[in-house]
N, C-alpha and C positions, 0 to 999 in steps of 0.2 A: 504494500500500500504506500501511495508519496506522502511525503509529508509536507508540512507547508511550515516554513520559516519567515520568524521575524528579521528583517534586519535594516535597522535604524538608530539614528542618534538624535541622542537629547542632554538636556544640560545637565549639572549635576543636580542641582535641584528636580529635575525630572520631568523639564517642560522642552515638547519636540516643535513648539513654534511661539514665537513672540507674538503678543497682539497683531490684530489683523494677518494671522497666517503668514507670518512673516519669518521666512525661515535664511535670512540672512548672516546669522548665528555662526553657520558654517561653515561660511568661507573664514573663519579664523584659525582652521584647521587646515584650509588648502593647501597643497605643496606638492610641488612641479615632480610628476614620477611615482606620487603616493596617492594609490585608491584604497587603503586598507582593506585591501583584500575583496572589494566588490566582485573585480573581474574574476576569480579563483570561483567567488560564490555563485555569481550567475551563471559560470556554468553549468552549474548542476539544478539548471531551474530550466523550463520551457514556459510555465505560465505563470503569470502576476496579476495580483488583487492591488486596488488600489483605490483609496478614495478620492473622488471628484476633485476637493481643494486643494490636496497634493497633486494630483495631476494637472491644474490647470495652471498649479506655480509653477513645477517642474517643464510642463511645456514652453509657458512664459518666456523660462531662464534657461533654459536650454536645449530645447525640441523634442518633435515628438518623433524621432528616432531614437530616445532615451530610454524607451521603455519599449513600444515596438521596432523591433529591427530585423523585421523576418522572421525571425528565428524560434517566436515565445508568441501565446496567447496573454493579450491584457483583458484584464477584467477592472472599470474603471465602474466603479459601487456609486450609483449615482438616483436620485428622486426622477429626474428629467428624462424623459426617454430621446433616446437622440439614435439617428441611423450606425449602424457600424464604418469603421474607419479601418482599409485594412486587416488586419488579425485583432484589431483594438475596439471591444464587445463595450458597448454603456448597459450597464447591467442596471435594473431596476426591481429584481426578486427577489426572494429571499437569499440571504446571507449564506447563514448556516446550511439550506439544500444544498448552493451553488459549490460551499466548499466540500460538502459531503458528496458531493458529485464527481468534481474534481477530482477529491482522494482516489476515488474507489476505482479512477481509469487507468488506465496505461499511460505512464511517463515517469518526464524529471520530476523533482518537487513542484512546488507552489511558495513562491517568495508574497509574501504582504508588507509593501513598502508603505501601510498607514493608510488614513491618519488614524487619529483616534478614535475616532465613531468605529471604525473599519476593526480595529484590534480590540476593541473593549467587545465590541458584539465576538469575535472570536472566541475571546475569553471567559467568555459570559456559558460558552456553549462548551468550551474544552475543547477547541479547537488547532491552537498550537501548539506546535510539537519540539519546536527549536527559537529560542531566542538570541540574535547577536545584537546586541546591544553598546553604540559606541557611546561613552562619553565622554563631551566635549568641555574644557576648564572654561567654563563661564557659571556664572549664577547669574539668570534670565531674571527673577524675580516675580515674573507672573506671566500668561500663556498659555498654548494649549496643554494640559497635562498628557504625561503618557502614559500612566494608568490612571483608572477612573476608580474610584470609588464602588461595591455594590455589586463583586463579581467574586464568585468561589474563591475559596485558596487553593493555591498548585504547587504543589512542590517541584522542585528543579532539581538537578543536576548537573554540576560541573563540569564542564568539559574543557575550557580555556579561560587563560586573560593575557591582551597583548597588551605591551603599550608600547608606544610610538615620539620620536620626538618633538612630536608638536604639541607634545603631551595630553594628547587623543587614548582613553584606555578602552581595550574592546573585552567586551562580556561575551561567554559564549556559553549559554546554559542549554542543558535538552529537557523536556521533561520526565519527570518521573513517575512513572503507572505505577499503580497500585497492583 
C-alpha cells in the first residue's frame, strides 16, 4: 500500500505561513545548491495533495511546472470547481475517500505539501504515514499554524534529524501502529 508523506517547513514556533498566507519566511533558508533533500524525496512520489492557497502562492512564485511536470498527478483540494489542467485535478470531494483511494492503487507514494486545512483533515482521519518536517530559525509570532488543535494523538517514530548550515533542522518521523 503507498503511503503519503508530509513534507514541509514551519517556524519554530510552528506556524507554516505568516499572515495573509505569506510564506516569505523561507527564503531565509535559500542557498545556491541546497534543496534539503526535496529532489531525493520526490522521487519516490508520483502524486501530490495540495491545498488551493498553497498552490496558488507557489504558482505565483514560481510556476506551475513546480508541482506538475509530467511526471506526478496533483490533486489541488479546493471549494471551486474548476476544469482540469494537464495531470493537475481541482478536486472538490471528499478528502479522506480521495486519499483512501489513492493508497489502495498502484504506485509511488502520495506527498501533501499542505496547507493546513489539507493536513489537519488528514490527521483528523489517521491519515499520514511519514512526516518530514523542516525547521526554519525564525519565531513568526503569529500565522497559519501547522497543527491545529482537536485531532487524535499519534504516536511517531524516529527515523532522522538533519541539520544544515543555514541552520535549517529536518524532522523525519514515520508513524507508529498500534
Amino acid at each position: 500500500m503507498r503511503k503519503i508523506s508530509l513534507f514541509i517547513a514551519t517556524s519554530l514556533d510552528g506556524y507554516i505561513a505568516k499572515p495573509n498566507d505569506d510564506l516569505s519566511f523561507l527564503k531565509l533558508v535559500e542557498k545556491e545548491g541546497e534543496d534539503y533533500g526535496y529532489q531525493q524525496f520526490t522521487d519516490t512520489i508520483d502524486t501530490l495533495i495540495i491545498g488551493r492557497k498553497t498552490y496558488d502562492y507557489v504558482i505565483k512564485e514560481i510556476g506551475s511546472s513546480h508541482y506538475d511536470n509530467g511526471q506526478r498527478d496533483v490533486y489541488v483540494i479546493t471549494r471551486t470547481q474548476r476544469p482540469s489542467v494537464g495531470r493537475t485535478t481541482f478536486y472538490t470531494g471528499s478528502l479522506t475517500n480521495l486519499v483512501k483511494q489513492l493508497k489502495s492503487e498502484n504506485g509511488k507514494n502520495i506527498y501533501c505539501d499542505g496547507g493546513a486545512e489539507v493536513i489537519n483533515e488528514l490527521l483528523k482521519n489517521d491519515l499520514i504515514d511519514e512526516f518530514i518536517i523542516s525547521i526554519i530559525p525564525v519565531l513568526l509570532g503569529n500565522g497559519t499554524r501547522l497543527f491545529k488543535d482537536g485531532r487524535p494523538e499519534q504516536l511517531l517514530e524516529f527515523v532522522t534529524a538533519k541539520t544544515f548550515e543555514t541552520g535549517l533542522i529536518q524532522l523525519h518521523y514515520k508513524r507508529k501502529k498500534p
